[in-house]
MARNULUM-212899 format. One record per residue (C-alpha): residue number from 0; x, y, z. Coordinates in steps of 0.5 Angstrom, whole numbers, plus 500, padded with zeros to 3 digits. Each point is the difference from the previous one (the first is absolute). Example, Ala and Ser with C-alpha at 12.3 -4.5 7.8 and 13.67 -1.06 7.14 Angstrom:
// residues 2
REC    n    u    v    w
REC    0  525  491  516
REC    1  502  507  498
***
This chain:
// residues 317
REC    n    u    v    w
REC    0  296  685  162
REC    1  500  493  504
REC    2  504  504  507
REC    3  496  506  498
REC    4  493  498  501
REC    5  502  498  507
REC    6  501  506  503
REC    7  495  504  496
REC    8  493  502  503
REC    9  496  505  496
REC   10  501  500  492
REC   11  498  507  496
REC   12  498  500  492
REC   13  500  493  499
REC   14  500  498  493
REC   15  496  493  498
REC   16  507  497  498
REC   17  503  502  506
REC   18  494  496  505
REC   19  502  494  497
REC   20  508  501  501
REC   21  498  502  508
REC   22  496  494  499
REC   23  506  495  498
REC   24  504  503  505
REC   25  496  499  505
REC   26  499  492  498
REC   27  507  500  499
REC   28  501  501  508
REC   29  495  495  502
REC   30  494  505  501
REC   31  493  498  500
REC   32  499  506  494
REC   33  492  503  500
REC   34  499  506  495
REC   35  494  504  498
REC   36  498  503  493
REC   37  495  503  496
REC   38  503  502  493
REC   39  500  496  494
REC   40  509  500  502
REC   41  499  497  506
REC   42  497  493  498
REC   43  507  497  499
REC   44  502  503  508
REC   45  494  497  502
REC   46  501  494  496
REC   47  506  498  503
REC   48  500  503  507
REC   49  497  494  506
REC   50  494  503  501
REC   51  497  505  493
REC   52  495  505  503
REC   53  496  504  496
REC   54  496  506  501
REC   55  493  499  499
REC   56  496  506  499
REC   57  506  504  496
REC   58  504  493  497
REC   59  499  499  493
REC   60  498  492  498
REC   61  507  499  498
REC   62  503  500  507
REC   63  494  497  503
REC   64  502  494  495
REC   65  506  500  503
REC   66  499  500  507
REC   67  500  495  506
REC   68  494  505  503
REC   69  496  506  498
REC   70  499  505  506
REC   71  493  502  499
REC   72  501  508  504
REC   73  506  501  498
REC   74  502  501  507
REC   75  508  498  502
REC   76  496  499  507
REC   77  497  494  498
REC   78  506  497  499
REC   79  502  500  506
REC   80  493  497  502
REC   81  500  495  496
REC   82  508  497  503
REC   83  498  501  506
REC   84  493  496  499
REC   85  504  495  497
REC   86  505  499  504
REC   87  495  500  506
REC   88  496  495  497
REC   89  507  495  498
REC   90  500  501  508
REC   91  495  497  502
REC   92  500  494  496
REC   93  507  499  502
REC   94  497  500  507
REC   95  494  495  498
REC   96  505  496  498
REC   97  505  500  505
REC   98  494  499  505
REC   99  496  495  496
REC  100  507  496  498
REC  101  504  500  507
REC  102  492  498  503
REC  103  499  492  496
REC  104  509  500  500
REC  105  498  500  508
REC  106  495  495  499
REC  107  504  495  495
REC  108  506  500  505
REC  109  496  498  505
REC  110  496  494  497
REC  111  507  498  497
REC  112  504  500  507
REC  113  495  498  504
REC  114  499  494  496
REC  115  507  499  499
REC  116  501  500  508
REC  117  494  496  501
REC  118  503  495  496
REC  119  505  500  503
REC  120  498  498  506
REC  121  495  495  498
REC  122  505  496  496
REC  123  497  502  494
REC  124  493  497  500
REC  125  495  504  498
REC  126  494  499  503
REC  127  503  503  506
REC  128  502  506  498
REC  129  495  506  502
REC  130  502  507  497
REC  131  499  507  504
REC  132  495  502  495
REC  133  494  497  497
REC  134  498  501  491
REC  135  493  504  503
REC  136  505  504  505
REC  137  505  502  494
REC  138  494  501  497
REC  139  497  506  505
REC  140  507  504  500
REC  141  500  499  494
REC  142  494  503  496
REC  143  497  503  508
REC  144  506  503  503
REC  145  504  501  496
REC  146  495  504  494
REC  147  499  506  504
REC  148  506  502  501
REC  149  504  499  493
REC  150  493  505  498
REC  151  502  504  504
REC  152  507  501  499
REC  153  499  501  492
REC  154  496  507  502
REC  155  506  502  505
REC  156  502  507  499
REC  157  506  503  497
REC  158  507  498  504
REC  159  503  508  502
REC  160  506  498  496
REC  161  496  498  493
REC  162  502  506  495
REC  163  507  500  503
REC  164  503  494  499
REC  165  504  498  493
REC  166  497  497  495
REC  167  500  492  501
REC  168  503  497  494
REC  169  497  498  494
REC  170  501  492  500
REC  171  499  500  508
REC  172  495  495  501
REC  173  493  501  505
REC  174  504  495  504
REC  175  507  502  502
REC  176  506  496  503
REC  177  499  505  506
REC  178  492  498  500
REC  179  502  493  500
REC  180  504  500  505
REC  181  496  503  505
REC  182  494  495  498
REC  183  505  494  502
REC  184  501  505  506
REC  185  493  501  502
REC  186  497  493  499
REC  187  507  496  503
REC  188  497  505  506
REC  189  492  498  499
REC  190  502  492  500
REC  191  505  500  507
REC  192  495  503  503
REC  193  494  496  499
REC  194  504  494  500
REC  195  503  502  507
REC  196  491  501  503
REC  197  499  493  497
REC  198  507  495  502
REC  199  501  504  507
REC  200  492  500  502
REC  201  499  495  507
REC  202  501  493  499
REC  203  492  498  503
REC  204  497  507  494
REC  205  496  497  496
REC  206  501  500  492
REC  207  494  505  499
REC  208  504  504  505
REC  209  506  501  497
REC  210  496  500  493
REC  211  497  505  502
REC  212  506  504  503
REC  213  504  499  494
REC  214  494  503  496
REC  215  499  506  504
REC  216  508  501  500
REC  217  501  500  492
REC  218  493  504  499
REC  219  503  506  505
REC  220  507  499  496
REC  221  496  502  494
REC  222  497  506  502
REC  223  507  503  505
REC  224  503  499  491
REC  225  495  503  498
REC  226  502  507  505
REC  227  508  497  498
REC  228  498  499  492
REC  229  498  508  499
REC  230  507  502  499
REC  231  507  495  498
REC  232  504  506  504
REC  233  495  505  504
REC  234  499  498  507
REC  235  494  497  502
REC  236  498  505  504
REC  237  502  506  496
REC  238  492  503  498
REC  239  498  493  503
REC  240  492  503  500
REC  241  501  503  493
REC  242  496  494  497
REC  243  493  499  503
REC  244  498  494  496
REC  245  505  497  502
REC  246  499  501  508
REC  247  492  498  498
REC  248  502  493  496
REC  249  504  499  506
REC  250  495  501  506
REC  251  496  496  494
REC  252  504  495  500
REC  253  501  498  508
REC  254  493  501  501
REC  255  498  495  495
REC  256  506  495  503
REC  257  496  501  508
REC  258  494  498  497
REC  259  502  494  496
REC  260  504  497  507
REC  261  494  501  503
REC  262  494  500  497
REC  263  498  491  501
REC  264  499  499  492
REC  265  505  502  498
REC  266  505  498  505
REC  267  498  493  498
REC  268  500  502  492
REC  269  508  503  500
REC  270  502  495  506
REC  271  501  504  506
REC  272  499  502  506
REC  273  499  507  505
REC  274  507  502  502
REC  275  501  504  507
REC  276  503  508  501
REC  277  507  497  501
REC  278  499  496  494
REC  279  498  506  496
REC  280  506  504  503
REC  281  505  493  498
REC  282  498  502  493
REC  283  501  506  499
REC  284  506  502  504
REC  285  503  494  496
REC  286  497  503  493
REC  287  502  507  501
REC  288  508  497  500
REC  289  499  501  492
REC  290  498  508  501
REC  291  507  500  503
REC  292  504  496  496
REC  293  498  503  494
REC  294  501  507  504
REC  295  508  498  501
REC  296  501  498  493
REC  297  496  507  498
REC  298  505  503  505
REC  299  506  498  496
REC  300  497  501  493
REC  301  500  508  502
REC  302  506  500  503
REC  303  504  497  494
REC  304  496  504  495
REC  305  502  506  504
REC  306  507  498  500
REC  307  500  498  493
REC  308  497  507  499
REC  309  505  505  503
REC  310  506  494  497
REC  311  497  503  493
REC  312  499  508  502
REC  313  507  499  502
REC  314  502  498  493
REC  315  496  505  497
REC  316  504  506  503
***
């Protein structure tokens, strides 16, 4: 029974009995085993499966009891709807995070090394270290720049492939090994850069100037990983226009940033200062760097998967 479920598609005059033996097969081949019933008979099938699904316009009330979900029109239709949302919606948080995570592990990394090269370079007195970024600094990136990006990113729109991959595991975690690593990736990315804008700025530049630099700089790294952040495989620039909440919090955000090193009050409330047409070219040529960085780890994601694709189709044959 456990070899011949592996090659078997369509089942005719099935017996509740016989649910449960399919239902066992298929769990003893590691399958993620979803089954539907509306008969008294069918509970113990609906019970064991993953997912019990009941009928519930024709399902009696003990396979209702039995079952995980109750489909309410009895449409098999809506089956493939709710996967599909659900797997849509696990996107988008996956997406949040990785935006949102790689966002603050940029910033840690950047206080931290600053200030250990800092201490470096003063001999260890404290007094004399003057970090990249300010508290009221960190502050907007985190709840001004950085909000409406991570918003929009969790009302993005289903990936082409979302009903045609595997089934993730049952005990992969929202955070995997992959994920994690392309975090490090993209921060490691975030902290060169704008560690690079403050240390290799002219010798007579101000700290206000290189302050300033260095902000500009993090919060345009922030929002080319929002463009990144949408996929940890897909190209950045596959169906790159597809999510017009993300463009707006985009242009939201430069928008807000022009004001804030402009505009007099707040230049002397976030410490800094009006930056040139080439200063603004500095930074976003350098910010962009984490686009491409993680456009060549995608690259060499799909194309190991590809491999390992035709590897397991040859297998097969």
């Amino acid at each position: 029974m456990r070899h011949a479920v592996r090659t078997t598609e369509v089942y005719a005059r099935v017996n509740p009995e016989h649910k449960l033996r399919i239902v066992h097969a298929l769990q003893q081949n590691n399958e993620i085993v979803a089954m539907t019933g509306d008969g008294v008979n069918d509970a113990p099938a609906l019970k064991a499966a993953h997912i019990g699904i009941a009928m519930g316009i024709n399902g009696t009330d003990v396979s209702k009891e039995a079952a995980d979900l109750i489909l309410t029109d009895d449409n098999f239709s809506t089956i493939v709807a709710a996967v599909e949302e659900g797997r849509i919606v696990f996107d988008n948080i996956q997406k949040f995070l990785r935006y949102l995570l790689a966002t603050n592990l940029g910033e840690v990394f950047t206080l931290f090394l600053s200030a250990v090269i800092l201490s470096f370079r003063s001999g260890g007195v404290a007094q004399s270290l003057v970090l990249p970024l300010t508290a009221a600094q960190i502050l907007w990136i985190n709840l001004v720049t950085d909000g409406a990006p991570a918003l929009a990113l969790g009302m993005d729109s289903a990936s082409p492939d979302v009903m045609r991959r595997a089934p993730r595991r049952p005990n992969a975690g929202i955070i995997g090994r992959q994920m994690f690593g392309n975090l490090l990736l993209v921060a490691t990315a975030m902290t060169v850069g704008t560690l690079l804008i403050f240390f290799s700025a002219p010798s007579g530049a101000s700290i206000l100037h290189k302050r300033s630099m260095a902000f500009t700089t993090l919060m345009f790294f922030q929002l080319f990983n929002s463009l990144s952040a949408r996929s940890d495989s897909d190209s950045a620039f596959r169906d790159m226009f597809g999510n017009h909440w993300l463009w707006g919090s985009i242009l939201l955000s430069i928008g807000l940033q022009i004001v804030l090193l402009n505009l007099p009050y707040l230049q002397l409330a976030f410490g800094v200062v009006s930056l040139s047409l080439a200063d603004w070219i500095l930074c976003v040529s350098i910010a962009s760097s984490v686009l491409w960085v993680s456009e060549i780890a995608k690259y060499f994601k799909r194309t190991a998967r590809s491999a390992t694709q035709m590897q397991s189709a040859e297998v097969s044959r």
